[in-house]
C-alpha positions as CSV (number, residue, x, y, z in Angstrom):
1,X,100.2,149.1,-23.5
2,X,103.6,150.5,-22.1
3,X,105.3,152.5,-24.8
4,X,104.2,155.9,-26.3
5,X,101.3,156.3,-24.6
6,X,99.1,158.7,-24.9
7,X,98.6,161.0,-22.2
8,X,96.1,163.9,-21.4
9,X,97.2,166.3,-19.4
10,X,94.3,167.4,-17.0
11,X,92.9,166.2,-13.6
12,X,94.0,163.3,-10.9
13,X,92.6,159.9,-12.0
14,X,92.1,156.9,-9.8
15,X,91.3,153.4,-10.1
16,X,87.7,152.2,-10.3
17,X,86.2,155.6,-10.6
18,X,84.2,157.2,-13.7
19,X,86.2,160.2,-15.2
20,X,83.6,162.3,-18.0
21,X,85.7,164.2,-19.7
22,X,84.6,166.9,-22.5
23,X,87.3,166.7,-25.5
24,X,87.6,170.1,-27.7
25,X,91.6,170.6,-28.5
26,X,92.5,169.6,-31.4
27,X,95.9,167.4,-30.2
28,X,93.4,165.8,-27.7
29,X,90.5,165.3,-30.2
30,X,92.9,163.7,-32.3
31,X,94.3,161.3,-29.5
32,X,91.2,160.3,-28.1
33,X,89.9,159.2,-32.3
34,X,93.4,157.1,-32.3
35,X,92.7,156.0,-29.2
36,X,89.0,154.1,-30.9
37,X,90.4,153.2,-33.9
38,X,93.4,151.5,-32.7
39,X,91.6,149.5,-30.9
40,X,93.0,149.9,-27.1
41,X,90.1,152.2,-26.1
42,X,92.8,153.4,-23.4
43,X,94.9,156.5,-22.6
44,X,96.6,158.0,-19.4
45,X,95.6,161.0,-17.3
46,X,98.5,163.2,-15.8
47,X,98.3,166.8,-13.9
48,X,100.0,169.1,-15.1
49,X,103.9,169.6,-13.9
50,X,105.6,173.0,-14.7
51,X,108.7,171.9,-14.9
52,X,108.0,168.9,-16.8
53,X,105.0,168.7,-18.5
54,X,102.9,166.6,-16.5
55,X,103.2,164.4,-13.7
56,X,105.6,161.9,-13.2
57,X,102.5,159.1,-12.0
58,X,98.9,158.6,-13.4
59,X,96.0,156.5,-14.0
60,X,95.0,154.7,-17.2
61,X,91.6,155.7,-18.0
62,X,89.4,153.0,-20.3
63,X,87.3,154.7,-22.8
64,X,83.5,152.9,-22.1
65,X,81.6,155.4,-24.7
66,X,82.6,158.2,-27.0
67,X,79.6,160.4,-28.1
68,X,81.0,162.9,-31.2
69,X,79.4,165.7,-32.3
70,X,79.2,167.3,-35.7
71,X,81.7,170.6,-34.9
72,X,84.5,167.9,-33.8
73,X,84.3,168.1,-30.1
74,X,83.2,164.8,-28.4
75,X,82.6,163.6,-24.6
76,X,84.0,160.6,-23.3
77,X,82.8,158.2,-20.7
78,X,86.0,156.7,-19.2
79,X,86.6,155.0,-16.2
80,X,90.2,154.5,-14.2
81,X,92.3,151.3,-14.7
82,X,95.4,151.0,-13.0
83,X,98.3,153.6,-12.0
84,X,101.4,154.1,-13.8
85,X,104.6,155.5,-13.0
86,X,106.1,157.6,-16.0
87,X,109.3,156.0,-17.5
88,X,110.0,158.5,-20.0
89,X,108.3,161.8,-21.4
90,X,107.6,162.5,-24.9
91,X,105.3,164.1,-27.7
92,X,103.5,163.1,-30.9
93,X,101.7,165.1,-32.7
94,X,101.4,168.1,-30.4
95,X,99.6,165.6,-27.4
96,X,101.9,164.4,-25.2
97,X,103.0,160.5,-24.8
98,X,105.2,158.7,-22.4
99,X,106.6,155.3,-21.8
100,X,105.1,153.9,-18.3
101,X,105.6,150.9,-15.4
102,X,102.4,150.0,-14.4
103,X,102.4,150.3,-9.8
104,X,100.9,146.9,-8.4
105,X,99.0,147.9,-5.4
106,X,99.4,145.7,-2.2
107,X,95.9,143.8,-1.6
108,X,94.5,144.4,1.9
């Protein structure tokens, strides 16, 4: 998971540490349903950047649970994976994506 992926534009994200997130757009409704049926249960988290979007690192959050309800919104259990560096920015489907390096941290 390296190429187009998807990336919500929100709040810092870290390794190792539960992210909740309450999911109501539309674009980010519909990324976070891809995101379960695909299969890779995974996305990246990005602050926003006013120049260029959103930031040029992140964190790749794991989705753990997905509760939907019946007006569309949903709230997601997620936890952080692993930092990324952006490679390159893009869209699809009005949610942003990006190609990404993941950062290997040092071990103490």
């Amino acid at each position: 998971l390296n190429k187009n992926v998807p990336i919500f534009v929100c709040t810092m994200a870290y390794p190792t540490v539960p992210c909740p997130l309450h999911i109501f757009e539309p674009c980010y409704r519909l990324m976070i349903r891809r995101c379960m049926e695909t299969g890779t249960k995974q996305f990246g988290m990005c602050i926003s950047d006013p120049v260029k979007g959103f930031a040029d690192y992140g964190c790749i959050l794991e989705i753990r649970n997905v509760e939907f309800f019946a007006d569309g919104r949903s709230v997601v259990d997620s936890i952080g994976k692993r930092r990324f560096k952006v490679i390159q920015h893009s869209q699809r489907d009005g949610y942003n994506t990006a190609d990404i390096e993941y950062i290997e941290d040092q071990k103490v």
